[in-house]
N, C-alpha and C positions, 0 to 999 in steps of 0.2 A: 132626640137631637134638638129638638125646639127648648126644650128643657136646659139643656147643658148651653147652649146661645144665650137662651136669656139669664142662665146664671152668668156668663163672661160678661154680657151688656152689663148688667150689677155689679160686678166686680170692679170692673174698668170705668173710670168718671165719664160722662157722655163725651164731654169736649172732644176725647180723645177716639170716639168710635168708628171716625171717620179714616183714619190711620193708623189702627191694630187692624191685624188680618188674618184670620186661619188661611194657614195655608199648607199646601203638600197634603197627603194622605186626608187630613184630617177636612178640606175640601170635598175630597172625592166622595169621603164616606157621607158628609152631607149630604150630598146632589144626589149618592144612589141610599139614602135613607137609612142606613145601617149605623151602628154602634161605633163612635171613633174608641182605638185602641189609646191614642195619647194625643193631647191637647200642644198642637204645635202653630206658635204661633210669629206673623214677623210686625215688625211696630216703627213705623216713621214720626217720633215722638222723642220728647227730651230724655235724656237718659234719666234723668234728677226726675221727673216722672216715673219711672219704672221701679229707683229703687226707694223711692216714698213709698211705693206699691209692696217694700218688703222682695223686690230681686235680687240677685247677687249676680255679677257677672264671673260665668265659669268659661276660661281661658284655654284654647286647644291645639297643638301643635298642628293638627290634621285637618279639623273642619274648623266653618266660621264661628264664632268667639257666640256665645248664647247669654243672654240673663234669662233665670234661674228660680223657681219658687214649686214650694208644695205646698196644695191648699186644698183642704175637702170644698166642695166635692169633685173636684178637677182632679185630684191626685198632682202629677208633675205636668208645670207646665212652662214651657220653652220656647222664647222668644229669642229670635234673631232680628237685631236691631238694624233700623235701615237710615243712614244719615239724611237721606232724603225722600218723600213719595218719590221721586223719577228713578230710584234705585230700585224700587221693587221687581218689572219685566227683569232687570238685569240677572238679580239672584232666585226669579222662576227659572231663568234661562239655562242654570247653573245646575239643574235636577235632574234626576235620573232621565222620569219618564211624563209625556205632556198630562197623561193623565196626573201626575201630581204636579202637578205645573201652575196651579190654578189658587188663587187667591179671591177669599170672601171678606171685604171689612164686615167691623160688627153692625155696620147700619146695613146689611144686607146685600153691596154692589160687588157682582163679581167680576174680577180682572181675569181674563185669558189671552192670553197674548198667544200661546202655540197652539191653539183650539184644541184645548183637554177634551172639551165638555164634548166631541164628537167623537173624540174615540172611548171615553168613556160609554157611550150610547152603542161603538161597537165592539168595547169590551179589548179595545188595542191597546199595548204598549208599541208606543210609538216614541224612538230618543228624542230629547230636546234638541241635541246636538250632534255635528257626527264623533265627537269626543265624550258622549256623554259615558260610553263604556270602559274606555280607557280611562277615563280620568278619578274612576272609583269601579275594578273590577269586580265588587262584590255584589255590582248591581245585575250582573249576571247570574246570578244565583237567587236572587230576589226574585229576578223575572222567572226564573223557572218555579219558585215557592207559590208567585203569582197562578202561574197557569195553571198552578192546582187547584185553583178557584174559580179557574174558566173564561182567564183573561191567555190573550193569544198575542206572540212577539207579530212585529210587522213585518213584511219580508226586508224590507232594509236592515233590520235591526238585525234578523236572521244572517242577512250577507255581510254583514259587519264580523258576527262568529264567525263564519266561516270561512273570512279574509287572512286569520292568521295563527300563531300558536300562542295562546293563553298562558300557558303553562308558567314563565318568567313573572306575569302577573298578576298569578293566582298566589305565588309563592310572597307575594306581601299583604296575603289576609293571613290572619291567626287562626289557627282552625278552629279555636270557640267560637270562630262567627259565620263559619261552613256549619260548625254542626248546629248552634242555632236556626241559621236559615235552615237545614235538611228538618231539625226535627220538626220544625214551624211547619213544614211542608207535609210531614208525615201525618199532622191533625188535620187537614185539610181535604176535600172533599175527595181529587182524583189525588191522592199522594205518591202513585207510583210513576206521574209523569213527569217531577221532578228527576226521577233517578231517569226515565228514557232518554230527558233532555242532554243530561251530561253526557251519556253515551252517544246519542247521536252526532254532539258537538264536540265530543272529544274532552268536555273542559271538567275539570274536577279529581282527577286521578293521581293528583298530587296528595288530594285529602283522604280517595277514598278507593283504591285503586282493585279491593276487590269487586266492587261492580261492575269495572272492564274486564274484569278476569273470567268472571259467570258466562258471559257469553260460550270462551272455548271448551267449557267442564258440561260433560254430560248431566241431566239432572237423576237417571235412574233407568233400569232396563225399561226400554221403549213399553213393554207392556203397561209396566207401570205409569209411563214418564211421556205419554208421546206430543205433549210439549216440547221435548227434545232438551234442550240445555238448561243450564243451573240459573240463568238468569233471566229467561222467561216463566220458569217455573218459580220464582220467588219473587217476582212479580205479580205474578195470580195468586199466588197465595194472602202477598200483601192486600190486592186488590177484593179481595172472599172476607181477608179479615176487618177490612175498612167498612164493608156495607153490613159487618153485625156491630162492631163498636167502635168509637169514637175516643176510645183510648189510645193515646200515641204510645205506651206502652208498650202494648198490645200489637200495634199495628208493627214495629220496632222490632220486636222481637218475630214476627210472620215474615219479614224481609228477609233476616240472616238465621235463622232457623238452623237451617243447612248449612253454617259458617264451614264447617269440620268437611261439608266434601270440596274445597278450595285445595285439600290437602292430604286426601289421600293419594295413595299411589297410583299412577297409573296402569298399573297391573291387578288395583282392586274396582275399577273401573268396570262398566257401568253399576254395578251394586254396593259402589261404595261402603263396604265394611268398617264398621269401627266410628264411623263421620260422628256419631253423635258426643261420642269420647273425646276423639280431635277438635269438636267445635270448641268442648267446652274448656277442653287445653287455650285454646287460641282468643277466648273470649276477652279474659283481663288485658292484653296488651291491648287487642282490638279496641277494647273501651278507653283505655289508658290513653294511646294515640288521640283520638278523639276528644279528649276533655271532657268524659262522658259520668255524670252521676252514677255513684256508687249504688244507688237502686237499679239502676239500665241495666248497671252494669250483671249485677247479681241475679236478673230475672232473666237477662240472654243466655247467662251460661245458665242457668237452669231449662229454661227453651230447649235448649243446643242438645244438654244431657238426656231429659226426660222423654222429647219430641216420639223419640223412636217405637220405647215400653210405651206411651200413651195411645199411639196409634195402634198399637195391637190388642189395648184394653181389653175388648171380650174375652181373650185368649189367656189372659192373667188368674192366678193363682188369687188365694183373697189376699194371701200375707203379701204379693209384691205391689196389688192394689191399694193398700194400706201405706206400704213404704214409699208409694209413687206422690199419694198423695200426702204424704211427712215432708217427701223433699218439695214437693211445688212450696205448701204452706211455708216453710223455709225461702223459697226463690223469690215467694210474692206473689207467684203465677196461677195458682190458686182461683182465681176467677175469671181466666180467661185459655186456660189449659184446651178445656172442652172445645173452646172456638179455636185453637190452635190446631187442634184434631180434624174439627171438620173444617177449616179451608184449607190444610194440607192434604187431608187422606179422605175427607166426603165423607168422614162416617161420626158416630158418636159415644159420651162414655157414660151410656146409663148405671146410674150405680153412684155417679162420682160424688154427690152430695153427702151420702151415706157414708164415702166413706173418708170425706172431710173431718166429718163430724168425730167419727169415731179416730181418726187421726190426734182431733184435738179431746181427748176423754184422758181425763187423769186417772191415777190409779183407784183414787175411789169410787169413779166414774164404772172403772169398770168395775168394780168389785172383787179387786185383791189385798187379800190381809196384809195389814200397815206391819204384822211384824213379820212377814215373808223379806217384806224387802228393805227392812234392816237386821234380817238375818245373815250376819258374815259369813258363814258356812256354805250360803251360796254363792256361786262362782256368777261373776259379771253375766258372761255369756248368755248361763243358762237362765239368770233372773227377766234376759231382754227375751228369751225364747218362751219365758213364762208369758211376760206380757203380752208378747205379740200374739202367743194362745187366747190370748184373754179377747186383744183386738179382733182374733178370726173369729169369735163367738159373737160379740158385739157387733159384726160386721153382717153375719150370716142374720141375727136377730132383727134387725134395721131389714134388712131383704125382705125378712118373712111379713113387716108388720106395713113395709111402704105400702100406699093405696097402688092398683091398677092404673 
């Protein structure tokens, strides 16, 4: 941090130190010593200043008008320009939350006007205003991204949610910036407190409406399941796969797992038949809706489809151990299967390396004659049934040779 300060002091001529000023997020991470994500800054200075500096003023129907530059080792950085220093309180006042409320010039003085620096100390989000919710809903979703890092709403802020129905005002974010803020949340420390929070508050269901649905849907025969429902048991699941990786992947695909029993029958109830098929039916639109990368997208319905064969691993054949592990490598899932297994079903899949490996073994690999299989007289089928002979044997070998 002291680092990237005294590169801005260098950057910026001194005259002017006195009146540029980090401010918003990029304060806060100062004072609590961590890594700023973006270099945001506001500046009571000439304009003819800023763009000598190589800025460009980018113009916005939505928020206040910014100038503009990319510069190593800053990456982007963005300045809102203030006609006067007495403008500054006005446009803290204007922010979400006091903890980003707070302004540091570059000669080192910091401005608080809504006393950040104290809830920063207790870790509150506290509104600047009592409009600060309303007047950008999406800060609602932030603050829940937040509290996955162990920052806690105020109760005002709390009684504010629960003053009215969001719903009308959720409906002018775009959902690329719901599922930005969820997935932001899902890398973060507690990430399944994100999703309690909408639940609890009611607010989000516009975007994502089968995690109010999980509540009413059994999650599996009690023996199984005596977590009881679909939405506290993928919850823990997320929560088992959060403390082995830090893959939002990962974690992503441990939430909806179980997409496919949202949709079975209620007649195939509590043992949901078939869910793993149905999820992965239901997977592309899910993602589709969403604005969700085509990677998400392809590792969930693999998730969705395989979840089921993976937990029964021991139980498997060597050829469907083989074919299980063709389609992960295919999904992408591949290295995180295993963890998928134990925080849904607590068990594990010795063997799976082995039979990676042998998934990825060419035909000379394994050792079948190159004119076998551009011999036309064999039939498709029976050349893939060759192979797969080839893989049980190279699969059973790797067993015999792993160490204890």
């Amino acid at each position: 941090m002291q680092r990237l300060i005294a590169a801005l002091k260098s950057f910026f001529p001194e005259h002017l130190h006195s009146s540029i000023f980090m401010v918003g997020g990029m304060v806060r991470d100062v004072l609590l010593g961590v890594e700023c994500q973006d270099v945001d800054l506001a500046a009571a200075v000439p304009v003819s200043e800023l763009t000598a500096l190589g800025f460009r003023l980018v113009q916005s129907k939505s928020t206040p008008n910014i100038y503009f530059r990319f510069k190593e080792p800053f990456g982007k950085i963005e300045i809102t320009w203030l006609p006067t220093l007495d403008a500054l309180p006005d446009d803290l006042s204007r922010r979400d939350f006091t903890v980003n409320a707070m302004a540091m010039s570059l000669d080192g003085k910091l401005s608080d006007p809504l006393g950040g620096q104290a809830d920063l100390q207790r870790r509150t989000l506290r509104c600047c205003s009592p409009t600060s919710l309303t007047d950008d809903p999406l800060r609602i979703l932030r603050a829940f991204r937040f509290e996955c890092e162990g920052w806690r709403l105020d109760a005002e802020a709390e009684a504010i949610l629960k003053s009215r129905d969001w719903s009308e005002d959720l409906q002018r974010i775009p959902v690329e910036r719901f599922s930005q803020e969820m997935l932001k949340a899902i890398a973060k420390e507690d990430p399944s407190r994100f999703f309690r929070r909408m639940v609890e508050f009611g607010i989000g269901d516009n975007f994502l409406p089968e995690i109010f649905r999980m509540a009413a849907i059994t999650a599996g025969p009690p023996q199984h399941h005596p977590e009881g429902d679909l939405f506290t048991h993928s919850l823990q699941v997320l929560e088992r796969m959060a403390q082995m990786t830090p893959d939002p992947t990962a974690r992503f695909c441990a939430l909806f797992h179980d997409l496919g029993k949202l949709y079975t029958p209620p007649e195939l109830h509590p043992k949901h038949h078939g869910h793993d098929a149905l999820g992965a039916e239901q997977v592309p639109a899910f993602c589709k809706r969403l604005r969700l990368p085509v990677s998400l997208q392809r590792a969930l319905q693999s998730i969705n489809r395989l979840h089921n064969n993976a937990n029964r691993w021991k139980e498997l054949r060597d050829s469907t151990k083989i074919r299980l592990a063709m389609d992960a490598i295919k999904g992408g899932i591949q290295d995180f299967l295993p963890l998928q297994v134990a925080a849904d079903y607590h068990a594990q899949m010795p063997g799976w390396e082995d039979a990676l490996k042998v998934a990825g073994m060419n035909a000379a690999q394994l050792g079948i004659d190159p004119a076998l299989l551009n011999n036309k007289e064999v039939a498709p089928d029976k050349l893939q049934q060759i192979i797969m002979q080839h893989r049980v044997r190279a699969l059973a070998e790797q067993s015999r040779t792993r160490p204890e």
